[in-house]
C-alpha positions as CSV (number, residue, x, y, z in Angstrom):
1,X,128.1,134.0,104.6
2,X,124.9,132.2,103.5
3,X,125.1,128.5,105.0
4,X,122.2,125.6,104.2
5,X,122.4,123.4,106.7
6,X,120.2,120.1,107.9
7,X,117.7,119.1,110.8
8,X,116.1,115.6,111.8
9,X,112.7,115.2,112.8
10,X,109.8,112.9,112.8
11,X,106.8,114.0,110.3
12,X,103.7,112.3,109.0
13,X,101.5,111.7,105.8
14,X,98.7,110.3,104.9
15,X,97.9,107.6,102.1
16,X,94.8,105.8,100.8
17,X,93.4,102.2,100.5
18,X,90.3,101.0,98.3
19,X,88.8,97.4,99.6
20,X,89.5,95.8,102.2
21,X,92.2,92.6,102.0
22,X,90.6,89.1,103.4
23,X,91.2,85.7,102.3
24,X,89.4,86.3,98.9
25,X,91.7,89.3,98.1
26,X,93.7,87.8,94.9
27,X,96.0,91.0,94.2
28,X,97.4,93.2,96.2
29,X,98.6,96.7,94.2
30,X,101.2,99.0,95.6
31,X,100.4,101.9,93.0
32,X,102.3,105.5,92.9
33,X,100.8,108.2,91.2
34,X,101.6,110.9,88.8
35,X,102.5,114.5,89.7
36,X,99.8,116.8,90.5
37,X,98.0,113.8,91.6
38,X,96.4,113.2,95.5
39,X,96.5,109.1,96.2
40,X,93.1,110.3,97.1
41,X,91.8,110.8,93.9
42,X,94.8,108.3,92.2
43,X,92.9,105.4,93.7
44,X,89.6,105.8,91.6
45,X,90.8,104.7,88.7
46,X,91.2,101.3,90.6
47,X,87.2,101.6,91.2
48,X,86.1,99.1,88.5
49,X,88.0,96.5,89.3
50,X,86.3,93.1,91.7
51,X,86.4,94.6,94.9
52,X,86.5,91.0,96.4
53,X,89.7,90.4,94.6
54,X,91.5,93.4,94.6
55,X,93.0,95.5,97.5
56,X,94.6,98.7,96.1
57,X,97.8,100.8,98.6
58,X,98.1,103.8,97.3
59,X,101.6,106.5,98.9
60,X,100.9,109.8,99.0
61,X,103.6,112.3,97.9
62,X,104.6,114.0,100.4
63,X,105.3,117.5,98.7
64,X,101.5,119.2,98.0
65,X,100.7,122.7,96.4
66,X,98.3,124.7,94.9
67,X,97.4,124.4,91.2
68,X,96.7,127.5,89.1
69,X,96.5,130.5,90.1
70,X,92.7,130.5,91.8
71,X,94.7,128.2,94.6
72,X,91.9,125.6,95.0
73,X,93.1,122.6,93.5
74,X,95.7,120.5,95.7
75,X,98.3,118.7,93.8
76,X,101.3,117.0,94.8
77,X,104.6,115.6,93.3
78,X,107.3,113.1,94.6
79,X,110.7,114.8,93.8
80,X,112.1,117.8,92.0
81,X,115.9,118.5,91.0
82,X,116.6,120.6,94.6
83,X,118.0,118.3,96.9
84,X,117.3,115.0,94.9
85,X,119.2,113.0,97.1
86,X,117.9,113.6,100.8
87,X,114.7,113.5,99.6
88,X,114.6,110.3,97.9
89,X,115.6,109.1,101.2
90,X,112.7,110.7,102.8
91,X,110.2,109.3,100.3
92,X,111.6,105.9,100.5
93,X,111.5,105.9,104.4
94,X,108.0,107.3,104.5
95,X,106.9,104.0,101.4
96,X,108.6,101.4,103.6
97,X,106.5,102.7,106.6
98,X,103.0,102.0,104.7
99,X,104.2,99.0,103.0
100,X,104.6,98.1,106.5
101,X,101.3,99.0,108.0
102,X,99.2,97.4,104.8
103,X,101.3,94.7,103.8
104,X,99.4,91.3,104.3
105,X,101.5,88.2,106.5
106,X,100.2,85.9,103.4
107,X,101.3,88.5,100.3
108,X,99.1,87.2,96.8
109,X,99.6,88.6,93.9
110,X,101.4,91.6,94.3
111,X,101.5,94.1,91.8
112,X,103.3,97.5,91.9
113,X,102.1,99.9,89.4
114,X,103.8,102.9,89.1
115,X,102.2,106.0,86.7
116,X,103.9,108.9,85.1
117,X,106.6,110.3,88.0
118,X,105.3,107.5,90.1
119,X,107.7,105.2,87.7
120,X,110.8,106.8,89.2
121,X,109.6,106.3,92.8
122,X,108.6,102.7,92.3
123,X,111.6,101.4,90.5
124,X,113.8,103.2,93.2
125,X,111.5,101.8,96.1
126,X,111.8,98.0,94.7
127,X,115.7,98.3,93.7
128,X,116.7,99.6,96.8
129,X,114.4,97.8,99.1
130,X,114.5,94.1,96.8
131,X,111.0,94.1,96.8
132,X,109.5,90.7,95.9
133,X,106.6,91.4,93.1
134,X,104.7,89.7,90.3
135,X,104.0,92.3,87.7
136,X,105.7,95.8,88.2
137,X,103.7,98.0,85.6
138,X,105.7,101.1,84.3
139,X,102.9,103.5,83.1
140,X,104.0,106.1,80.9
141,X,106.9,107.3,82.9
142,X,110.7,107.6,82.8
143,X,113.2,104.9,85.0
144,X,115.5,106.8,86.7
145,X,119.3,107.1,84.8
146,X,120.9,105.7,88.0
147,X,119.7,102.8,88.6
148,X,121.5,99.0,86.9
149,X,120.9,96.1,86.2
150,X,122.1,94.3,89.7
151,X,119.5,96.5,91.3
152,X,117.0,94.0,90.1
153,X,119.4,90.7,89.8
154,X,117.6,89.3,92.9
155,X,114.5,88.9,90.7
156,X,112.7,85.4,90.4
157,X,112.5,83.9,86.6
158,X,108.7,84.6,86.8
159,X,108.2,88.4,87.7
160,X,106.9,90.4,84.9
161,X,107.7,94.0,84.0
162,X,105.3,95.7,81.7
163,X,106.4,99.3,80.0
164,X,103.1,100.7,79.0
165,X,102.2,104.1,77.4
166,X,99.6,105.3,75.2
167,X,100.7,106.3,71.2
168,X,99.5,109.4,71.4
169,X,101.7,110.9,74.6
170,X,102.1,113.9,74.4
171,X,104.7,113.6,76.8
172,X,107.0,110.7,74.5
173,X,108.2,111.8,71.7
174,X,110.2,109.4,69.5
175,X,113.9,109.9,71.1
176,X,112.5,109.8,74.8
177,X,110.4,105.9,73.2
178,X,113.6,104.8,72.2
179,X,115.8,106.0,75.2
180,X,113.3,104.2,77.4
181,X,112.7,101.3,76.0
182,X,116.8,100.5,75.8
183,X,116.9,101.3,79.8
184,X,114.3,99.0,80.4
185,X,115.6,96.3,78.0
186,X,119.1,96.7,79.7
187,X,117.7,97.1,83.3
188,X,115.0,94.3,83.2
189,X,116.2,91.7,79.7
190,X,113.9,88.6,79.4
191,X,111.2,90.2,82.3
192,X,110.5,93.1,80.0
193,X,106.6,93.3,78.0
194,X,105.9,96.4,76.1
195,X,102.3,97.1,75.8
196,X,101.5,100.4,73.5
197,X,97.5,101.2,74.0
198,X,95.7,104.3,72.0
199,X,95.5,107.1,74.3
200,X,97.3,109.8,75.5
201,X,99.1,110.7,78.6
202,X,96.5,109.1,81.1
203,X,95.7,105.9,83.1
204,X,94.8,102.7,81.1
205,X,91.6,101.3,83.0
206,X,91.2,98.3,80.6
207,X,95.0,97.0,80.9
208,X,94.3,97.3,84.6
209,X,91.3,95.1,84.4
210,X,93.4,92.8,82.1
211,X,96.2,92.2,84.6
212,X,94.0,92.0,87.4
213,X,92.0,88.7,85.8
């Protein structure tokens, strides 16, 4: 008889950082990225903004593999359907660990930006953690089915939630628009901004820029 069973143990991973935080840093970012994504790489298109002003965190997922068939690109993703669960626990345990190492004693303005499948990892990570933020930014991603309203009921009047996705996604057609923009209505209410830019399924530098100001 075939049996799965289940070990502990202690791992590591890396993660990346652009600037460095000192009393001039005005934001602080938390930012998750897509699948296929290294936080490597994620973090550039954080390049343009003030230096001075900004200091971006940037998780790493934890689960890499090759892309294509020629095996040289490295991609990565958070989650997949096997073993949802235990691994959400994993990825949550290895976030709080570099929230801990980066996180300033004097927190600014702190924005967590989740893009693509990084929207499912963020929203789980502040829900289940009751992360203070400013601005959470849900970039062209799905919130996880699970998650209610009371997971975010410890929010202050003045955090903002932005749902933002470019009209010509190829990965949001009509239904999935509509089915997301009712979870985050019901999920978030009053805190809720939808911001629809032209584009297609890929980071928006200039709303960035414009939330960063």
């Amino acid at each position: 008889m075939a049996l799965e069973k289940k070990v502990i143990y202690t791992t590591s991973n890396t993660y990346s950082t652009l600037n460095t935080y000192t009393d001039k840093t005005k934001n602080v970012w938390f930012v998750f990225h897509g699948m296929g994504y290294l936080s490597k790489f994620f973090i550039k298109y954080f390049l343009h903004l003030n230096p001075i002003e900004n200091f971006i965190i940037a998780p790493q997922a934890q689960s890499k593999y090759y892309q294509g068939s020629d095996f040289k690109h490295v991609g990565a993703t958070w989650l997949t359907k096997e073993n949802t669960l235990e691994e959400t626990k994993n990825v949550l345990n290895y976030i709080d660990e570099v929230y801990k190492a980066e996180k300033p004693e004097q927190m600014p303005h702190f924005i967590v930006l989740g893009f693509s499948q990084g929207v499912s990892i963020a929203t789980r990570w502040i829900a289940s953690r009751k992360i203070e933020c400013n601005h959470i930014v849900l970039h062209s991603g799905g919130i996880p089915k699970e998650l209610k309203p009371e997971d975010f009921s410890f929010f202050k009047d003045s955090v903002k939630v932005t749902f933002l996705y470019g009209n010509k996604d190829q990965y949001i057609n009509k239904a999935r628009k509509k089915e997301e923009l009712l979870k985050g209505k019901h999920l978030f209410g009053n805190h809720l901004n939808i911001h629809v830019f032209e584009g297609i399924h890929e980071v928006n530098t200039d709303f960035l820029t414009k939330i960063s100001n």
